[in-house]
C-alpha positions as CSV (number, residue, x, y, z in Angstrom):
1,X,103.5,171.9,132.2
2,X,101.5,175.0,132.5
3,X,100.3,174.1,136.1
4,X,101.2,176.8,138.6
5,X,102.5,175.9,141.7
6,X,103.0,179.2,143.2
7,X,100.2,181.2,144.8
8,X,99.4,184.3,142.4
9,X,99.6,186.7,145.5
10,X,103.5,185.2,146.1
11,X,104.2,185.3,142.4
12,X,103.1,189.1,142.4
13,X,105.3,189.8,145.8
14,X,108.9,188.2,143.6
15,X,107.9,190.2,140.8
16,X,107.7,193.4,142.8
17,X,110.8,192.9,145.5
18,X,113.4,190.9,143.2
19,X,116.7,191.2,145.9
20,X,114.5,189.4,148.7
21,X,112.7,187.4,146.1
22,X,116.6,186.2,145.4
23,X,116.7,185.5,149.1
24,X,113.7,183.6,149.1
25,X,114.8,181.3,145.7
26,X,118.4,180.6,147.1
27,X,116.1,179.3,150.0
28,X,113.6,177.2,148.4
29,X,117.3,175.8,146.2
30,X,118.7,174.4,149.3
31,X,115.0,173.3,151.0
32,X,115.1,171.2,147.6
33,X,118.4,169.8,147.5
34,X,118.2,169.0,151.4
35,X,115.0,167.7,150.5
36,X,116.6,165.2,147.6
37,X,119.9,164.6,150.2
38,X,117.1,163.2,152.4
39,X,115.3,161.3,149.6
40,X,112.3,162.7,150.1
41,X,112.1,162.7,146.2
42,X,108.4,163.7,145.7
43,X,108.7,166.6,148.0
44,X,111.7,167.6,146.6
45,X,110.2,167.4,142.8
46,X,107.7,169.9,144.3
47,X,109.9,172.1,146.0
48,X,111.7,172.2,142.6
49,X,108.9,173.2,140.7
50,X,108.2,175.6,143.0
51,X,111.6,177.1,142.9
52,X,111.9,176.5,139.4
53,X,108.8,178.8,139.0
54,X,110.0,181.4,141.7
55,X,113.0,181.8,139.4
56,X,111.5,182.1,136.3
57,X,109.2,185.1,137.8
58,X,111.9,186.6,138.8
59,X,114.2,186.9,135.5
60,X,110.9,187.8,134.1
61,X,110.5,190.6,136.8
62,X,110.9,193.7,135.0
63,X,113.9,195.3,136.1
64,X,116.2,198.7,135.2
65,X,118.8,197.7,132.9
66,X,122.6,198.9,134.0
67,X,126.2,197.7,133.8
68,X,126.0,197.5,137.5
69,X,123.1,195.3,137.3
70,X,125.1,192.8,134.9
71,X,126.2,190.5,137.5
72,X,122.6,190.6,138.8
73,X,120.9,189.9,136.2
74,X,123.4,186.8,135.1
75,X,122.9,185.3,138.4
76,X,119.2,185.3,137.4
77,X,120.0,183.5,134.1
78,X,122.1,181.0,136.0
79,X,119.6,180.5,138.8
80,X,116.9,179.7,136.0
81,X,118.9,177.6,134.1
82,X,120.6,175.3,136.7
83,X,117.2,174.8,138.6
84,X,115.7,174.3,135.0
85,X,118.2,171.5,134.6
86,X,118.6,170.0,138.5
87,X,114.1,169.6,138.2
88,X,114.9,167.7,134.6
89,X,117.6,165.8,136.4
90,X,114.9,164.9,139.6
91,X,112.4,164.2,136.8
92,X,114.7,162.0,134.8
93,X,115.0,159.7,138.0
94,X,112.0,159.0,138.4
95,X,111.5,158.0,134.9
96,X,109.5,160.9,134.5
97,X,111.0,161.5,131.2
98,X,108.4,163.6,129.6
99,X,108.2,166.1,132.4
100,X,112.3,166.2,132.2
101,X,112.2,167.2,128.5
102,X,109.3,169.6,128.8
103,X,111.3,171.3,131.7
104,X,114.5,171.7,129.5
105,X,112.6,172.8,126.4
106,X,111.0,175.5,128.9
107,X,114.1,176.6,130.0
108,X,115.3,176.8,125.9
109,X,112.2,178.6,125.3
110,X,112.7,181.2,128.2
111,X,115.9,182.2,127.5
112,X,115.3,182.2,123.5
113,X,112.3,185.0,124.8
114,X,114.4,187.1,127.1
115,X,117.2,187.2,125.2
116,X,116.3,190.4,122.7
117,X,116.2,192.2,126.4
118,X,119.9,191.7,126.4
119,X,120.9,192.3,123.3
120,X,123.1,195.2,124.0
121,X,125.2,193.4,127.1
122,X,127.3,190.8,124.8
123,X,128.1,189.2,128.3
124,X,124.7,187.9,129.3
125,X,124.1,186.9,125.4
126,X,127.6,184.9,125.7
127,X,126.2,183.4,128.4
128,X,122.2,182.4,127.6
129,X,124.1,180.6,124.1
130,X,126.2,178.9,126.6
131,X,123.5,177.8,128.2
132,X,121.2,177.2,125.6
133,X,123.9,175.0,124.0
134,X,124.1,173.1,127.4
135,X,120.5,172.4,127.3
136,X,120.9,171.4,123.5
137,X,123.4,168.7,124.8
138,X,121.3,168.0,127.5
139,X,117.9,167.2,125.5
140,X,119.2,166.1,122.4
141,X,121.3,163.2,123.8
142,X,118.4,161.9,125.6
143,X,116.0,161.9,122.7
144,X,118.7,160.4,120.7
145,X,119.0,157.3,123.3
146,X,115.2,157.1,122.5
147,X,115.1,157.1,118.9
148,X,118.0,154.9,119.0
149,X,116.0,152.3,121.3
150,X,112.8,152.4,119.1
151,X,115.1,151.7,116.2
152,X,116.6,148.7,117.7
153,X,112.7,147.4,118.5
């Protein structure tokens, strides 16, 4: 999973300029679910990586740290997190499932990293365990169903 679909220059640019970089990920959300509306699935898997990147960069993007930012900075949480689990849920369609669990363990992963940054703002930290549980209910279903199925065989 450690292809990069974004060009380095463009990565750079979201890093430096996060409220148009917001812009330009709420964007590239609706190009992908117009995309999937359309069932133009593989262009819309692609499109979600993309976006799915462009958000990740940017709740990486290093950024000053306020209570006025809080609302910011949780809408860069969710952004991550819901395009983490729409791609998974693309993925899983296709019977992709491999890419669809690697995606949500990403997403596990990510937060798990970014949440020390937080660590004084109990709201955010309520919110990536909310999430992270989420995702725990997400994968661990899904690799249940599989463990059950090999059972059964």
């Amino acid at each position: 999973m450690n292809v990069q679909r974004l060009c380095p220059v463009y990565k750079k640019w979201l890093q430096l300029n996060p409220s148009n970089a917001r812009q330009h990920r709420y964007a590239m959300q609706a190009q992908t679910q117009q995309a999937h509306q359309q069932g133009r699935l593989d262009y819309a898997r692609e499109l979600g990586y993309q976006t799915f990147e462009a958000a990740k960069v940017i709740l990486n993007a290093l950024q000053p740290t306020s209570l006025q930012k809080v609302s910011v900075v949780q809408e860069d949480v969710l952004a991550f997190s819901t395009m983490g689990m729409y791609l998974s849920s693309l993925l899983a369609e296709e019977h992709r499932k491999r890419e669809s669990h690697a995606i949500l363990q990403e997403c596990q992963q990510q937060l798990i990293a970014i949440l020390p940054l937080h660590a004084t703002n109990p709201s955010i930290c309520r919110l990536i365990a909310a999430i992270q549980h989420t995702l725990e209910q997400t994968y661990v279903p899904q690799a249940s169903k599989r463990l059950a199925s090999v059972a059964v065989h």
